[in-house]
C-alpha positions as CSV (number, residue, x, y, z in Angstrom):
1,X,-25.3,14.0,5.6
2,X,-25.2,11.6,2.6
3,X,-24.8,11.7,-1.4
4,X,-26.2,10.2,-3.0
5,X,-25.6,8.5,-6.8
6,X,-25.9,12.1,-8.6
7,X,-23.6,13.4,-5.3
8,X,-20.8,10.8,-5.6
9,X,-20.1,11.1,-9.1
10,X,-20.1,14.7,-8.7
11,X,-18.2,14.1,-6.2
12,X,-15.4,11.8,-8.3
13,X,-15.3,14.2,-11.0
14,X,-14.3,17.2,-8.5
15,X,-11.7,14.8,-7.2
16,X,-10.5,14.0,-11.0
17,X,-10.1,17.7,-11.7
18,X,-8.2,18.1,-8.0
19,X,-5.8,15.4,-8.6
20,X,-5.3,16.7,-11.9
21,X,-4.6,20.3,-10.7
22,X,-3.9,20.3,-7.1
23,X,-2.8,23.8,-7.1
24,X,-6.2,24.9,-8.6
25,X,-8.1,23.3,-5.9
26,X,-9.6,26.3,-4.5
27,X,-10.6,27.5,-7.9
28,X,-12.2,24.1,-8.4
29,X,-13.4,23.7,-5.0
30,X,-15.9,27.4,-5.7
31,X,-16.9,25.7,-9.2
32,X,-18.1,22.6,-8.4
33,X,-20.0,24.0,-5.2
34,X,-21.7,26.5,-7.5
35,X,-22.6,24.2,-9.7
36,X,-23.7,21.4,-7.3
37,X,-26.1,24.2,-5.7
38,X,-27.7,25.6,-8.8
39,X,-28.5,22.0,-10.3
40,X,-28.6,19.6,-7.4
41,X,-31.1,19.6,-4.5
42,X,-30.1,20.6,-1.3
43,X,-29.1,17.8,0.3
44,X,-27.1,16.2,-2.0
45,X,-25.2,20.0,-2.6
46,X,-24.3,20.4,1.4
47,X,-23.0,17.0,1.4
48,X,-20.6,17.7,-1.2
49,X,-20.0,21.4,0.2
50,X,-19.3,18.8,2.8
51,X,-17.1,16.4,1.6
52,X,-15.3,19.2,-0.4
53,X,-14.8,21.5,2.7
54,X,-13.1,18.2,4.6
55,X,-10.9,18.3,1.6
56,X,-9.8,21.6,1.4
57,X,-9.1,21.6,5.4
58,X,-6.8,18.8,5.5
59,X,-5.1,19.5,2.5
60,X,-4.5,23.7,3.8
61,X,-3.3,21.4,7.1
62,X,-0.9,19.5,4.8
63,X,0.4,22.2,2.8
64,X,-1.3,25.9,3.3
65,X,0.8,27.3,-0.8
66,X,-1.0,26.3,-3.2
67,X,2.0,26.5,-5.4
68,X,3.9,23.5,-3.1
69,X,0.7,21.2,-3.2
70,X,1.4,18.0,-5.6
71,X,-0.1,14.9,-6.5
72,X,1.7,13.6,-3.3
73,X,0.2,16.2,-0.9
74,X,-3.4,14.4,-2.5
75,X,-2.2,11.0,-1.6
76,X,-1.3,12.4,2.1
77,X,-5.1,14.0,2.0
78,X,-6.7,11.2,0.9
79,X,-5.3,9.0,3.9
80,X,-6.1,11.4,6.3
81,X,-9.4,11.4,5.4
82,X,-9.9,8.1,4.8
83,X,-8.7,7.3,8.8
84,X,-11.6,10.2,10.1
85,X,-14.7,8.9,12.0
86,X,-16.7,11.0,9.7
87,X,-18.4,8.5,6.7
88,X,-18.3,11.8,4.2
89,X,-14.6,12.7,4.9
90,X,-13.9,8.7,4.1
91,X,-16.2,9.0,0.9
92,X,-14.2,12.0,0.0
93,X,-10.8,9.8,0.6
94,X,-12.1,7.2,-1.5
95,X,-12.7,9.7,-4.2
96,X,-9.6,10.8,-4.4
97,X,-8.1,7.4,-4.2
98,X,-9.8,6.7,-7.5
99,X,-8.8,9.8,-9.2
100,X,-5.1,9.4,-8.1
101,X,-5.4,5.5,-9.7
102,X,-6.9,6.9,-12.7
103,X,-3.8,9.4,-13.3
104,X,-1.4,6.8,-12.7
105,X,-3.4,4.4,-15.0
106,X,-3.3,7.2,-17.9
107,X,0.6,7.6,-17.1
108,X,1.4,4.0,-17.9
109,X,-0.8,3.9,-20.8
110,X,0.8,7.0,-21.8
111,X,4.1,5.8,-21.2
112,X,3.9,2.1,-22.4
113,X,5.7,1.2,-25.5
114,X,3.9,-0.3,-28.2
115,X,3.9,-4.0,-29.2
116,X,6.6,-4.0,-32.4
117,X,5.1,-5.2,-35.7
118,X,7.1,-8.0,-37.3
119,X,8.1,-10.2,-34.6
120,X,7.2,-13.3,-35.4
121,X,8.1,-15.0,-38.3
122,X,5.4,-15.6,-40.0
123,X,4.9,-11.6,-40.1
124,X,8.4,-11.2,-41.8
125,X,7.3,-13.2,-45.1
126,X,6.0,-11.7,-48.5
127,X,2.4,-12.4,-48.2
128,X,2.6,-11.1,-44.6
129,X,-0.7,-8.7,-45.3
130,X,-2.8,-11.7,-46.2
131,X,-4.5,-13.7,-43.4
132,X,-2.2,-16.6,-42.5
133,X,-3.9,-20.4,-42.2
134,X,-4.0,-21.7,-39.0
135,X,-2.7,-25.6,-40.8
136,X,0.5,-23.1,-41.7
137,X,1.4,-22.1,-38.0
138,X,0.9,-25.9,-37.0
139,X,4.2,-28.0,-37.0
């Protein structure tokens, strides 16, 4: 089995909305295969059944609550499937991979302090709103 384009991103936003809520990944798991099967075609909607069912199984072997499972059981998941022979269970790694960068991408960005107005010099002057000459900066 394969996805294709229309199956991978489906495929990347199931594993955004995982890694976002890994204690809803049942609940997410159902959604996403319902849709995939009432819009996609066949193929493409057993090969993310697929790559979703691969998911769920080593993540219930990882940690069977759902109220335990954190962004750190995804991590474990993601590098368990991403060392199977199977090319799906590695797509579905991958997938994961990318949504667990993305959340830790959005975290720093959230985090990150803001550049501070005024630090240079010339930004502490009276006329500090007007555009500044470049011959003014020189020397």
């Amino acid at each position: 089995m394969e996805l294709d384009e229309t199956g991978l991103s489906a495929l990347a936003n199931f594993a955004e909305a995982a890694v976002a809520a890994p204690r809803d990944f049942e609940r997410i798991a159902q959604a996403t295969v319902s849709d995939a099967r009432r819009f996609d075609s066949a193929a493409n909607s057993s090969a993310l059944t697929a790559a979703i069912e691969a998911i769920g199984a080593t993540l219930t072997k990882l940690e069977r609550d759902p109220a335990a499972r954190t962004v750190d059981t995804m991590m474990l998941t993601a590098r368990r499937l991403r060392e199977r022979d199977d090319q799906l269970a590695q797509e579905a790694g991958r997938a994961i991979v990318w949504a667990l960068e993305n959340q830790l991408l959005l975290a720093a960005r959230r985090d990150a302090d803001p550049l501070p107005s005024g630090v240079h010099d010339v930004d502490r002057g009276p006329e500090r709103s007007r555009p500044v000459p470049i011959r003014s900066l020189e020397g």
